[in-house]
C-alpha positions as CSV (number, residue, x, y, z in Angstrom):
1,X,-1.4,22.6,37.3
2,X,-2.3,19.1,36.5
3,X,-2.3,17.5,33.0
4,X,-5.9,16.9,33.4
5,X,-7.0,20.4,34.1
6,X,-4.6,21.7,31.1
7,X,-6.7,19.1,28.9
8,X,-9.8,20.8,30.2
9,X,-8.9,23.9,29.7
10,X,-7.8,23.7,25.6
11,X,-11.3,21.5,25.1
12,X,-13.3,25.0,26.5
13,X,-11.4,27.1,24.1
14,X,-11.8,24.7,21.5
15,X,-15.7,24.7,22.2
16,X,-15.5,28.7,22.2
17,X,-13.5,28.8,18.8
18,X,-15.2,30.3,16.1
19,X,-14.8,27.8,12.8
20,X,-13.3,29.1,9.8
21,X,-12.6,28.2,6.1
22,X,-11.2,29.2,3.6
23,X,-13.3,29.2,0.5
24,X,-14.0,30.9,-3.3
25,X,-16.5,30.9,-5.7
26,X,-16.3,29.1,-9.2
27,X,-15.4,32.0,-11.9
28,X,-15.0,30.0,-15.3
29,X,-14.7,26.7,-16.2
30,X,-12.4,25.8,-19.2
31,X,-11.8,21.9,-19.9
32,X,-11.2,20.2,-16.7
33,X,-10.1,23.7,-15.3
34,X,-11.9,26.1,-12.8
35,X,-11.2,29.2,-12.1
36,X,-12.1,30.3,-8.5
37,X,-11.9,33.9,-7.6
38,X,-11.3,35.0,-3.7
39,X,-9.5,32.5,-2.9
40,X,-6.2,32.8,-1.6
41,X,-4.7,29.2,-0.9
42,X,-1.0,28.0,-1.8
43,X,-0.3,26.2,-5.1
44,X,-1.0,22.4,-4.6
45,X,-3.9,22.7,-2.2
46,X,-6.1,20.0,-2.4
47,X,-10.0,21.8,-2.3
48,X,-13.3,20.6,-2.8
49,X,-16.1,21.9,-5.5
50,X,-20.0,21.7,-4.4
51,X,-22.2,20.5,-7.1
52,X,-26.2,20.8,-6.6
53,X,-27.1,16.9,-6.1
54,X,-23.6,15.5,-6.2
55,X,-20.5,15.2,-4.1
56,X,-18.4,17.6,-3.9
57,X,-15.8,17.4,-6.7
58,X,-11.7,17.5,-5.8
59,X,-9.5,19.5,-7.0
60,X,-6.0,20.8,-6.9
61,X,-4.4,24.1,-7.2
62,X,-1.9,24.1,-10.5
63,X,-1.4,28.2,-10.7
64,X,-3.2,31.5,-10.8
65,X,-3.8,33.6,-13.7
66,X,-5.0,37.2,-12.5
67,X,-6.7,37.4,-9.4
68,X,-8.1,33.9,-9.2
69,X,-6.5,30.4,-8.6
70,X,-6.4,27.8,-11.2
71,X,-8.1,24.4,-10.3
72,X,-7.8,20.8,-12.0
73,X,-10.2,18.7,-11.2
74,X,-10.3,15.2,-9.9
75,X,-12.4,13.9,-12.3
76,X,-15.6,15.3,-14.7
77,X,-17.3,18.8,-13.9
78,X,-20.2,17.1,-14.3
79,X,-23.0,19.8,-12.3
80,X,-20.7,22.3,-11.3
81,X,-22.0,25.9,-11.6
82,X,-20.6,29.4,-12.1
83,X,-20.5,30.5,-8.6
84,X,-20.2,27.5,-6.7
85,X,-18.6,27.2,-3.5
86,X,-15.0,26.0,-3.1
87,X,-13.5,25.2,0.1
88,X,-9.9,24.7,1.2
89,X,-9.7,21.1,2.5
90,X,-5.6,20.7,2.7
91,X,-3.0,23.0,2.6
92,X,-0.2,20.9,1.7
93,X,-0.6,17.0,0.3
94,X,0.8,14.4,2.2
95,X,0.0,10.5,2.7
96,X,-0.2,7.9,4.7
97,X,3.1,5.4,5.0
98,X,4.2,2.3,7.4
99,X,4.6,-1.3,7.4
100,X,0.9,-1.9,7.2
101,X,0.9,-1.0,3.7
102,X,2.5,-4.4,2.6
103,X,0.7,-6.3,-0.1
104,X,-1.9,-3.8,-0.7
105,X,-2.6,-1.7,-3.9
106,X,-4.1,1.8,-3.6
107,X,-5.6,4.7,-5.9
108,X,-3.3,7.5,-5.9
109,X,-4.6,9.0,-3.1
110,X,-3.8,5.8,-1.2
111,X,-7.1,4.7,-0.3
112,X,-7.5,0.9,-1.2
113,X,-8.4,-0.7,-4.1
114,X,-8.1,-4.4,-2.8
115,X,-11.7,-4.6,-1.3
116,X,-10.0,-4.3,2.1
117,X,-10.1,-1.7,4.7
118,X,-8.1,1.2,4.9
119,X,-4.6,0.9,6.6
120,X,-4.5,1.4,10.3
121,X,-1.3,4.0,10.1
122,X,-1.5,7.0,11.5
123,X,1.9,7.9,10.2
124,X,1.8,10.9,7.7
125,X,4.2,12.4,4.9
126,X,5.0,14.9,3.0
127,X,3.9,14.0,-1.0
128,X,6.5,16.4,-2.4
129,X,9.3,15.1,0.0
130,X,12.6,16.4,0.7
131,X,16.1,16.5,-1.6
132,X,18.5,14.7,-0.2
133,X,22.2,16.5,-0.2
134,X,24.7,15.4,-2.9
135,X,27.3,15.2,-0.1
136,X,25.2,13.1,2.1
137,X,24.5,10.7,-0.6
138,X,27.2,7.2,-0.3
139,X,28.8,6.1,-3.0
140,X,26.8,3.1,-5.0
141,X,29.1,0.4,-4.2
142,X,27.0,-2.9,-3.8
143,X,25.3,-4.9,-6.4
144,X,21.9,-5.5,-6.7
145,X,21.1,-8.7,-7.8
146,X,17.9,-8.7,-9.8
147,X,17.6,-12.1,-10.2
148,X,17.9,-12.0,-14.0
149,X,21.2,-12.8,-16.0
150,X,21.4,-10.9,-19.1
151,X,21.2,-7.7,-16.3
152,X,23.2,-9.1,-13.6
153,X,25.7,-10.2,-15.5
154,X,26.3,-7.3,-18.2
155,X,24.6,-4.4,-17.3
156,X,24.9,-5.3,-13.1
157,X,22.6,-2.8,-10.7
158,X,23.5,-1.1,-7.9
159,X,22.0,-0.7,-4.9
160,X,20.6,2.7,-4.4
161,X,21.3,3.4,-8.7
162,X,18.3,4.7,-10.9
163,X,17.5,2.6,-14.1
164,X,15.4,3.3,-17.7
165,X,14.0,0.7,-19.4
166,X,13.9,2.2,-22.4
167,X,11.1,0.6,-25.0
168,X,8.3,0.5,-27.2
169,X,4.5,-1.2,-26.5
170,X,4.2,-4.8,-26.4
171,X,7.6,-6.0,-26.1
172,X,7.6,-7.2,-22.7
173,X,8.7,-4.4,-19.9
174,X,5.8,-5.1,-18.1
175,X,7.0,-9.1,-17.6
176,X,10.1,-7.9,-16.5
177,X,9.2,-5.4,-14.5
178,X,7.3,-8.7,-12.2
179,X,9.9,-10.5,-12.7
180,X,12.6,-8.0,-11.0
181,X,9.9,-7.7,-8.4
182,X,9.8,-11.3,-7.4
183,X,13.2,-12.0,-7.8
184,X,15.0,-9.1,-6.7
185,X,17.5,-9.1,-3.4
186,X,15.6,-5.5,-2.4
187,X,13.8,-5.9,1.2
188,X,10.7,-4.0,-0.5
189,X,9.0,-3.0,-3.6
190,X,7.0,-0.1,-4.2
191,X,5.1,-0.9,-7.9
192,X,3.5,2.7,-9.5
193,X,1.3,2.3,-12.6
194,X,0.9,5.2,-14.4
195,X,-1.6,5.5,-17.0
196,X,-2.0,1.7,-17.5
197,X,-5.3,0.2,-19.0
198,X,-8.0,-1.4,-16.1
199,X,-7.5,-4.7,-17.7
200,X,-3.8,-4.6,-17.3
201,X,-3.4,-3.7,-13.5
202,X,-5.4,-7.1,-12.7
203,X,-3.3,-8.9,-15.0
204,X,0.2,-7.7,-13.2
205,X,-0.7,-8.1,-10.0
206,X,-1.9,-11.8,-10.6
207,X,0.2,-12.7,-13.2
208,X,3.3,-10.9,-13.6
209,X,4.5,-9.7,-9.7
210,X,2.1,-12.8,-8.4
211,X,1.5,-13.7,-4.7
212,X,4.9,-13.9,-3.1
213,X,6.2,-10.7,-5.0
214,X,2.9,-8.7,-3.6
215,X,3.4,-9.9,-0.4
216,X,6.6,-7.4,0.3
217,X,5.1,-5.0,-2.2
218,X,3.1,-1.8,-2.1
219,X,1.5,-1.2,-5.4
220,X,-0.4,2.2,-6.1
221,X,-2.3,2.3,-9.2
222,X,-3.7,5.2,-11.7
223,X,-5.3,3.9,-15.1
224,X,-5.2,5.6,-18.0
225,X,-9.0,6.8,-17.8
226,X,-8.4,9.0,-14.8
227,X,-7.1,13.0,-14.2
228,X,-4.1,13.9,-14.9
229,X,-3.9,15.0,-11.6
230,X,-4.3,11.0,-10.0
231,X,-1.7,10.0,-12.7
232,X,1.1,12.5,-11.5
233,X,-0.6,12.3,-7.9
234,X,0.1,8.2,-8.5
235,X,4.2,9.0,-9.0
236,X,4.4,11.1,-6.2
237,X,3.1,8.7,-3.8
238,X,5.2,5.7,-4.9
239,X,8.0,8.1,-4.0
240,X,7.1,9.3,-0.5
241,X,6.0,5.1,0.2
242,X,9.6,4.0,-1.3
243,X,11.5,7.4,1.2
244,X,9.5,6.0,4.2
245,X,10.8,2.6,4.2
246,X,14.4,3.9,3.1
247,X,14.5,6.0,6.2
248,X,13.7,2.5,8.0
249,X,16.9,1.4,6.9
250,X,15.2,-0.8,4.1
251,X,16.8,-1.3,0.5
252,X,13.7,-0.2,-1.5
253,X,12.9,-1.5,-4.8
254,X,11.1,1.6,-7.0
255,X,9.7,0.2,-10.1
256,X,7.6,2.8,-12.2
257,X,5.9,2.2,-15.3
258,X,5.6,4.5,-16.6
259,X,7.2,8.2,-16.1
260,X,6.6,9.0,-19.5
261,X,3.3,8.7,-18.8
262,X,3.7,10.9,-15.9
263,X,5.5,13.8,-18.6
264,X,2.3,13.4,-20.4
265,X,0.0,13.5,-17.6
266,X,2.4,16.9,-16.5
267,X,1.9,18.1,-20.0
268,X,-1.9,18.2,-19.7
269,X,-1.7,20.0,-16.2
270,X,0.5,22.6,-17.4
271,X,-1.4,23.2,-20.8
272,X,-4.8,23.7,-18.3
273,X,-2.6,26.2,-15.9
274,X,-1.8,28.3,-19.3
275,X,1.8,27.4,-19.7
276,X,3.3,27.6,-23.5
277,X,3.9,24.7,-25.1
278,X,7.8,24.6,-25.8
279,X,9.8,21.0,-27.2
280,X,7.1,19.2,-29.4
281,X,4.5,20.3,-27.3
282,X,5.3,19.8,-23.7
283,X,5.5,23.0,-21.3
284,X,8.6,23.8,-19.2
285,X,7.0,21.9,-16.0
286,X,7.5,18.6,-17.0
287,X,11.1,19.1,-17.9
288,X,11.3,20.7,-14.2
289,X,9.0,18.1,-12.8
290,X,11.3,14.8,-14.2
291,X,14.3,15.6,-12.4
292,X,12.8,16.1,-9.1
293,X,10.9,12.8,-9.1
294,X,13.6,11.0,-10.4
295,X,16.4,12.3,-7.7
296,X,14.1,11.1,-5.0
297,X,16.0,7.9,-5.5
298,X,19.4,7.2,-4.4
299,X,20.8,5.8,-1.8
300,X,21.3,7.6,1.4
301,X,23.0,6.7,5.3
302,X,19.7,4.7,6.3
303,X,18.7,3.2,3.4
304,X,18.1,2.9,-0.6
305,X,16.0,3.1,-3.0
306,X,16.7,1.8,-6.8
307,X,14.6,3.5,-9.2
308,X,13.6,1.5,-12.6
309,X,11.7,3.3,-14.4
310,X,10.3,2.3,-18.2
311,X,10.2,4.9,-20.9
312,X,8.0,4.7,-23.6
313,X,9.5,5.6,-27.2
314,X,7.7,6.7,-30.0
315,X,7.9,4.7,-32.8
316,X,10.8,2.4,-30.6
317,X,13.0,6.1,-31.3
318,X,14.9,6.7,-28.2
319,X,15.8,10.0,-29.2
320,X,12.4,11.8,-28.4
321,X,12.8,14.8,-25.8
322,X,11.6,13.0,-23.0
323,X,13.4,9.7,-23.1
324,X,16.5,12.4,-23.8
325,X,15.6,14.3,-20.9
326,X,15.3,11.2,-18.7
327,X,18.7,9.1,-19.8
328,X,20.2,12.7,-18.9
329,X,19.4,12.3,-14.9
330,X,19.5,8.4,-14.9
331,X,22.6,6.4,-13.7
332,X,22.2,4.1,-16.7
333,X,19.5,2.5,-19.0
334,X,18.4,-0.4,-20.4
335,X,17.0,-1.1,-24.0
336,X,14.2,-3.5,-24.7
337,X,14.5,-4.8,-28.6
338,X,11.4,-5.3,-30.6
339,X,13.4,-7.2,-33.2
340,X,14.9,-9.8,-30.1
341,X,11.0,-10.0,-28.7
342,X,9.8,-10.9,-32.2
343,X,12.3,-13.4,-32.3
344,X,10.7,-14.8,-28.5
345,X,14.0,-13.7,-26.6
346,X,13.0,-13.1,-22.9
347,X,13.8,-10.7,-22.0
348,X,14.6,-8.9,-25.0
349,X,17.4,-6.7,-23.5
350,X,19.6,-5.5,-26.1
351,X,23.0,-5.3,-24.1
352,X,24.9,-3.9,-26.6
353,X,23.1,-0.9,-26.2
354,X,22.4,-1.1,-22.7
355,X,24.7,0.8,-20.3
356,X,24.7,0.8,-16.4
357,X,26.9,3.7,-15.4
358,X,28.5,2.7,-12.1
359,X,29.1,-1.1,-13.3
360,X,32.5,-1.2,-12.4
361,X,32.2,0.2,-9.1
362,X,29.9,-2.5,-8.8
363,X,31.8,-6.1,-9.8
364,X,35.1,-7.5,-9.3
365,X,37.7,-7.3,-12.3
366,X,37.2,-10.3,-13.2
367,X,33.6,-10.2,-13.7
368,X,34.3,-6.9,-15.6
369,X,36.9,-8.5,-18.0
370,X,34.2,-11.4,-18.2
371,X,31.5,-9.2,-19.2
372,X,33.6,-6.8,-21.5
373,X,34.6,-10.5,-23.8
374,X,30.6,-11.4,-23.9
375,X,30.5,-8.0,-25.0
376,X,33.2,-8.0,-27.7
377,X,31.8,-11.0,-29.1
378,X,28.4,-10.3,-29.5
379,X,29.3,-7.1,-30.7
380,X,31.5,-8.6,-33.8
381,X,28.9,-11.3,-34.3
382,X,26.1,-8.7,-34.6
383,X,28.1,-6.4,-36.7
384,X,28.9,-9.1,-39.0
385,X,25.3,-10.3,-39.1
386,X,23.9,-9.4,-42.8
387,X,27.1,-11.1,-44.3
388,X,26.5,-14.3,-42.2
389,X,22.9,-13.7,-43.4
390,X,23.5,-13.7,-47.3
391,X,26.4,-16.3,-47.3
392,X,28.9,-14.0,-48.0
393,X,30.8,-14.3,-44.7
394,X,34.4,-16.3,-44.8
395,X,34.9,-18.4,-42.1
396,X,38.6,-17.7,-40.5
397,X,38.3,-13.8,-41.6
398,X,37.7,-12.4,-38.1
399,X,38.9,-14.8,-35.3
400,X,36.3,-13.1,-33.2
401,X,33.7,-13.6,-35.2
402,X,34.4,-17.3,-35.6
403,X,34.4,-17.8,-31.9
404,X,30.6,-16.0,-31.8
405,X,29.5,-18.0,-34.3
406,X,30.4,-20.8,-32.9
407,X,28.7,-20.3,-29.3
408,X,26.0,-18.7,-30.3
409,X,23.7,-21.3,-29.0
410,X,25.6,-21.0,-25.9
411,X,25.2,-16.6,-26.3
412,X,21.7,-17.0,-26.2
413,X,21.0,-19.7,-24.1
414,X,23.0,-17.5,-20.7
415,X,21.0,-14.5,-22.3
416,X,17.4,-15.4,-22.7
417,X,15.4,-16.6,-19.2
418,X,12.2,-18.3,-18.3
419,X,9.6,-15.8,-16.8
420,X,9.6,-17.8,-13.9
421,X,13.1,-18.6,-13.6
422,X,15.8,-16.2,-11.7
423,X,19.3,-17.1,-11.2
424,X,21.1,-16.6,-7.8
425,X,24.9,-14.6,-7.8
426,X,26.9,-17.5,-7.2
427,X,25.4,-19.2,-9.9
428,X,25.7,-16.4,-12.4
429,X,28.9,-15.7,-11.8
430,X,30.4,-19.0,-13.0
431,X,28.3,-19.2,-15.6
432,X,29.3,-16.1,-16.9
433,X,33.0,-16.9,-16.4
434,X,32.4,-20.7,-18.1
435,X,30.9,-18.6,-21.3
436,X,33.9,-16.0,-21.3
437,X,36.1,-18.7,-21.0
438,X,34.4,-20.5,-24.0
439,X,34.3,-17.3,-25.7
440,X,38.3,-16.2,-25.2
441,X,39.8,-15.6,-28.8
């Protein structure tokens, strides 16, 4: 039988089929909640709400309570009705992915924001993606060079390694963030904003990651005005993008800013589904929900992907259950200083209390004995700070602390950088090794 009769044949039964849809009817509504009785559909199925006069509204499945399933809503229930029709529109949530989607910045349901038409990929995936193996997961062995000193040089990235940047509003993790963008020695960046004011998105993309570093960038966008739902939707996406290009064999670049956000847009889906509230407030999904965004990085036999992700602290306290629960399942983080980004110290990476855990699988030993003096010595200099301050420090009392003193210029000259300004690896390292050798006591 040929092809073409075969082809005939499945467009008669397809003619003959009888449609069919899965659909409910509005319960209650409670908040940005619906309930929806009859309606038997999976958790995470995307459905859509008819309103008299409107479009129909999405929403998502988050739970069941009872016999009916537990909707959030895309955005307001502005005109929806007790019995209203829902309909299933997608069992399982996936997104589009592929090369096409360089330099363009989407909503979190990827559909573009740039004014330009959709991407021609037909390629699809999975939103929720897929674990890989501990045992199928190489060793982080090469260096990432970011382009900036102060990291490069004393708290050095790895290729495929996941990143905090742990730090308070307004002291400059969003200037960074561009900066690692442009800079970076990663074939691609995938940029998620979570929960970021509309003024601010504008302002990154022109100002901070700027032409060049959107031009090998894929940035997906969800402001702070919109559902929950968009802003964990947002997260989610930037993952399945970064695991597409990895399984090209591409080193991906995953900046996200930020995942607290995402714990507070989780919070607010799990309070509508009827979860308790447990640790200050937040119910047991989002400390279930952080680990398995966060693993989705790492580096694997294809490719990599190396996660940064910025933490917002409360009151600049990095002790808050979520910043805990997120250093836990990080390979290392890095602390953003108010007092140094008072002071005008770009960036204001405090590397005393900055750690990257697989450093010295990273760097030769001499770069490790290098870093390890900068280290002693700003250490001593900082600790003998508020004597220096008040006059009371005797010069010759700590040999160490002489030394500091001494360089200091030097100190913070190698650590502070232009926005603009990134320094290649051969460059850093005999810089780094001309201050250590300055530094030797």
């Amino acid at each position: 039988m040929s092809s073409t009769t075969l082809a005939g044949d499945w467009r008669a039964l397809l003619a003959r089929a009888v449609p069919f849809a899965v659909t409910g009817q509005v319960a209650r509504l409670s908040g940005l909640a619906v309930w929806v009785s009859d309606f038997p559909v999976p958790l995470g199925a995307r459905c859509a709400i008819a309103r008299a006069g409107l479009p129909d509204l999405r929403a998502e499945v988050v739970g069941f309570q009872d016999q009916s399933a537990i909707l959030l809503a895309e955005a307001e229930l502005d005109g929806v009705r007790r019995g209203a029709k829902v309909r299933l529109t997608q069992s399982a949530p996936t997104a589009t992915v592929g090369e096409e989607l360089l330099g363009r910045v989407l909503d979190a349901s990827g559909r573009p924001l740039d004014g330009r038409s959709g991407p021609a990929s037909s390629q699809r995936r999975s939103l929720h993606g897929s674990a890989t193996s501990a045992l199928d997961r190489p060793r982080i062995d090469t260096p990432l060079v970011t382009g900036v000193r102060a990291i490069d040089a004393l708290v050095t990235c790895g290729v495929g390694q996941r990143l905090g940047i742990f730090a308070g509003t307004g002291v400059g993790k969003s200037v960074l963030l561009g900066q690692l963008a442009r800079g970076s020695s990663a074939d691609v960046n995938v940029v998620v904003l979570i929960g970021e004011r509309g003024r601010e998105v504008r302002e990154f993309i022109d100002d901070n990651l700027g032409p060049a570093g959107l031009a090998r960038s894929v940035v997906v966008c969800a402001t702070s005005d919109e559902s929950p739902l968009l802003r964990r939707r947002a997260a989610l996406l930037g993952a399945s993008l970064a695991e597409a290009f990895r399984d090209r064999g591409r080193n991906v670049l995953l900046l996200v800013d930020s995942i607290t956000r995402l714990a507070l847009a989780q919070r607010e889906i799990g309070l509508a589904a009827g979860e308790p509230p447990t640790t200050r407030g937040f119910p047991p999904s989002v400390f279930a929900l952080l680990p398995r965004v966060l693993e989705r990085s790492g580096r694997t036999r294809t490719g990599s992907i190396t996660g940064l992700y910025t933490v917002l602290v409360e009151g600049d306290d990095p002790h808050d259950p979520i910043a805990d629960a997120i250093r836990g399942t990080l390979d290392g983080h890095l602390i953003l200083s108010r007092r140094l980004a008072e002071l005008g110290h770009f960036p204001a990476l405090d590397v005393l209390a900055s750690l990257s855990r697989v450093m010295p699988d990273l760097v030769e030993p001499a770069h490790l004995r290098e870093a390890t003096q900068i280290r002693r010595v700003l250490a001593a200099v900082k600790q003998a700070e508020d004597l220096v301050a008040i006059g009371a420090y005797q010069p010759g009392s700590q040999k160490v602390v002489d030394v500091g003193l001494a360089h200091q210029a030097a100190l913070s000259a190698f650590l502070c950088q232009a926005r603009d300004e990134t320094t290649d690896w051969p460059t850093l390292r005999a810089r780094l090794a001309e201050l250590a050798r300055r530094c030797e006591c």
